[in-house]
MARLO-339875 format. One record per residue (C-alpha): x, y, z; residue in three letters. Coordinates in steps of 0.5 Angstrom, whole numbers, plus 2048, in hexadecimal, padded with zeros to 3 digits. Example, Ala and Ser with C-alpha at 12.3 -4.5 7.8 and 13.67 -1.06 7.14 Angstrom:
BEGIN
8197F7810ALA 81B7FE80ESER 
# end
This chain:
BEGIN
8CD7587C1UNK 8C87547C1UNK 8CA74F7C6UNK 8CB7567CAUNK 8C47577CAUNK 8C27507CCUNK 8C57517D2UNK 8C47577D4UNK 8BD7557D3UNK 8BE74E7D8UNK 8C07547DDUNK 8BB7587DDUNK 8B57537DCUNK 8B07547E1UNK 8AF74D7E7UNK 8A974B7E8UNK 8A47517E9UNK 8A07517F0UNK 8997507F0UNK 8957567F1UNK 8937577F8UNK 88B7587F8UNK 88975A7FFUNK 881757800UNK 87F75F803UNK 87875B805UNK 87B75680AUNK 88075B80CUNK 87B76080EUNK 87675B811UNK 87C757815UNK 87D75F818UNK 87676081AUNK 87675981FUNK 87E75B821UNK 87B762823UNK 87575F827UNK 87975882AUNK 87F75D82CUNK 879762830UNK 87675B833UNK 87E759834UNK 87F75F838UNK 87975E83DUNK 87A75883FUNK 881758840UNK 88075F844UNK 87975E847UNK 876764843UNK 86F762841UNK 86E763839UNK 868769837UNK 862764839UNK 86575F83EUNK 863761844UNK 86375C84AUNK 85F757849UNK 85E758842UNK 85D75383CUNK 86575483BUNK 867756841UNK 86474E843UNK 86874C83CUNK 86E74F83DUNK 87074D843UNK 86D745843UNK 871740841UNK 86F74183AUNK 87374883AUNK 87974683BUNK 87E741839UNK 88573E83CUNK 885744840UNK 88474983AUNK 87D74C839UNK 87A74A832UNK 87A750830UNK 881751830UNK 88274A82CUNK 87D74C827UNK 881753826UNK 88774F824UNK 88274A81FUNK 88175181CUNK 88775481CUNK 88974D818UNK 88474E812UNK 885755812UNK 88D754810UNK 88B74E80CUNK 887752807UNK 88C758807UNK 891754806UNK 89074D803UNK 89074E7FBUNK 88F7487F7UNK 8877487F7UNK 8867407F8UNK 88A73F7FDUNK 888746801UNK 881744801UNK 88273D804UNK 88573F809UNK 87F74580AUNK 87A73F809UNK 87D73C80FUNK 87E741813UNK 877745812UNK 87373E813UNK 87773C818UNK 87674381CUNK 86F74381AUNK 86D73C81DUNK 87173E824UNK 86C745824UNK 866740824UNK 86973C829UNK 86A74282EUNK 86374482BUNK 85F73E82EUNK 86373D833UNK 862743837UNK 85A742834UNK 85973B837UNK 85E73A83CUNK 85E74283FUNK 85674583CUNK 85B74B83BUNK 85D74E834UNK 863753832UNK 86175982EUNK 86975A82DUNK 86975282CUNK 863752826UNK 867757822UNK 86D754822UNK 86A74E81FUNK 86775281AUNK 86D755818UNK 86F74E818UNK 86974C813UNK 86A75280FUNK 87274F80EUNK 86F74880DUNK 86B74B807UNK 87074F805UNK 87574A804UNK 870744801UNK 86C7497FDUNK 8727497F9UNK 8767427F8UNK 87C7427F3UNK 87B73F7ECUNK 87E7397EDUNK 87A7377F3UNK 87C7347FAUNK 88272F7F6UNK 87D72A7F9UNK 8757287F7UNK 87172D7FBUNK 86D7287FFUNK 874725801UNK 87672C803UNK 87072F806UNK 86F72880AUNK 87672980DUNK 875730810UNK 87072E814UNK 873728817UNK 87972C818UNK 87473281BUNK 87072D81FUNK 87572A822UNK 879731824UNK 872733827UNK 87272D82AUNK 87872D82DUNK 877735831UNK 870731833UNK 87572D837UNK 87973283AUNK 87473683CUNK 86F73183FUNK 87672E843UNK 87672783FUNK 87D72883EUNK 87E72A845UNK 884726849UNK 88272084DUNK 87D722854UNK 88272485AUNK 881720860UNK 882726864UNK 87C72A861UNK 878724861UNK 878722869UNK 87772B869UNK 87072A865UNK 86E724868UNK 87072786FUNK 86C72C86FUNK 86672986CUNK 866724872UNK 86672B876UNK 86072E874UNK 863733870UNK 86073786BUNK 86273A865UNK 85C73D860UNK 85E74085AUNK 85B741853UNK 85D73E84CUNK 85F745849UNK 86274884EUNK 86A74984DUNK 86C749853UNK 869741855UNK 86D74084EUNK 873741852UNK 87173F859UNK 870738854UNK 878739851UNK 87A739857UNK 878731859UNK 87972E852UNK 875728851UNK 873728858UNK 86F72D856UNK 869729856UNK 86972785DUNK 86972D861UNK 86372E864UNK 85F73385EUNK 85973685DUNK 857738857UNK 85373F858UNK 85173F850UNK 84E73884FUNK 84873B84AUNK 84D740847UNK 851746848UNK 84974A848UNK 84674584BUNK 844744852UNK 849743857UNK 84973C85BUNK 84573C861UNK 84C73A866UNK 850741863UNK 84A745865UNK 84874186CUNK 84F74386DUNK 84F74A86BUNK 854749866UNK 856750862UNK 85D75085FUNK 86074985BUNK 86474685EUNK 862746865UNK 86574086AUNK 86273F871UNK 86773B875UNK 86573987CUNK 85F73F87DUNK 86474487AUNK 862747873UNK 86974A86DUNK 86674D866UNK 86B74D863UNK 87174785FUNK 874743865UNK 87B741864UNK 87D739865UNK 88173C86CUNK 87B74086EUNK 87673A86DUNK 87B736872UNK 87C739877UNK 87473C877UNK 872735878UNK 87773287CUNK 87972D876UNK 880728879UNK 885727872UNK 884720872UNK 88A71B875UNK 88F71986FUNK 
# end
């Protein structure tokens, strides 16, 4: 009788019981809040609807469609819905604390660094800010300190000096990284044909008058690569994207960006390589 007991109880005994799943409903909340405003800012980009407050010309229109509002082809904005979304889920369903919080550390960290990347950026590079922007970084700072305002027990597994010193170098050197993407660093080597085309109408007396904010001179500049610098540009903003206009853009009654004057002939608008050719006469070079 009591063997009979014995085993029955070896059969019904319980295997290891699962951890409880915890869900962080803060994290959770707050990765929804910045999933709703970089999926609104996803959809202007990719559908050229114009977010509230992002008229022409505006500080985020000037962001968004700079080099600074898009990556690898995709606008930021979608790259920052997925960062989100990846949070969201880490909280919702990771259960075991240390290692759900080291992840949300990293994640948070690392998407707060690229927020103020873009930040300065846009502020350095472009005189322009997003308010669309600034409150997805908010929502990002607000995740940072969500999540580091609530460290496990038993810390990072590591000294907090060591830790808190490879999150920055790993955040400086992803920011680091997008820089060089954006700015063409890593752009392939210079195309000899694009090279002969700017070069030629430079010696043709051809013009091409722009403005460092302006995000049509940006894709007029993509279209050359790292031949960019040698075509024949005028910088319209020297002082600023509030300052005076410089005296050949205003000698030459420049109102749109860009504007080429090729052979006596004015096109206010991007001009493509094809375009660019056959306006200045260029000759492909003999192979």
């Amino acid at each position: 009788m009591s063997k009979r007991n014995t085993s029955s109880r070896r059969v019904v005994a319980p295997s290891k019981q699962r951890i409880k799943q915890t869900p962080d409903w803060s994290v959770v909340c707050l990765a929804l809040l910045g999933m709703a405003i970089t999926a609104y800012l996803s959809f202007g980009s990719l559908f050229s609807n114009a977010p509230l407050f992002c008229g022409p010309e505006s500080g985020c229109d000037i962001v968004q469609n700079s080099r600074f509002g898009t990556l690898l082809g995709l606008p930021i904005a979608l790259w920052g819905f997925g960062l989100y979304a990846w949070i969201a889920l880490s909280a919702y369903s990771m259960p075991a604390k240390p290692k759900r919080w080291k992840r949300l550390a990293w994640l948070t960290a690392l998407g707060l660094a690229i927020s103020l990347y873009l930040t300065l950026a846009g502020l350095l590079f472009l005189e322009a800010w997003c308010a669309w922007c600034l409150a997805s970084q908010l929502t990002m700072l607000a995740l940072f300190l969500a999540v580091w305002l609530r460290p496990p027990e038993s810390g990072p597994g590591m000294s907090w000096l060591v830790w808190n010193r490879n999150l920055l170098l790993i955040s400086l050197f992803f920011s680091g990284v997008l820089y060089a993407w954006q700015d063409g660093l890593l752009q392939p080597p210079e195309n000899q044909e694009l090279r002969a085309l700017a070069e030629h109408l430079d010696a043709t007396g051809a013009a091409y008058f722009g403005a460092f904010w302006c995000p049509n001179c940006q894709d007029q500049r993509e279209l050359f690569g790292r031949s960019a610098d040698r075509l024949p540009y005028v910088e319209c903003s020297p002082n600023g994207r509030g300052g005076i206009v410089a005296f050949e853009c205003v000698s030459n009654d420049i109102t749109a960006y860009p504007t080429w004057i090729i052979d006596g002939r004015r096109h206010q608008r991007v001009l493509s390589i094809d375009e660019l050719k056959r306006l200045s006469g260029f000759k492909e070079p003999q192979t």
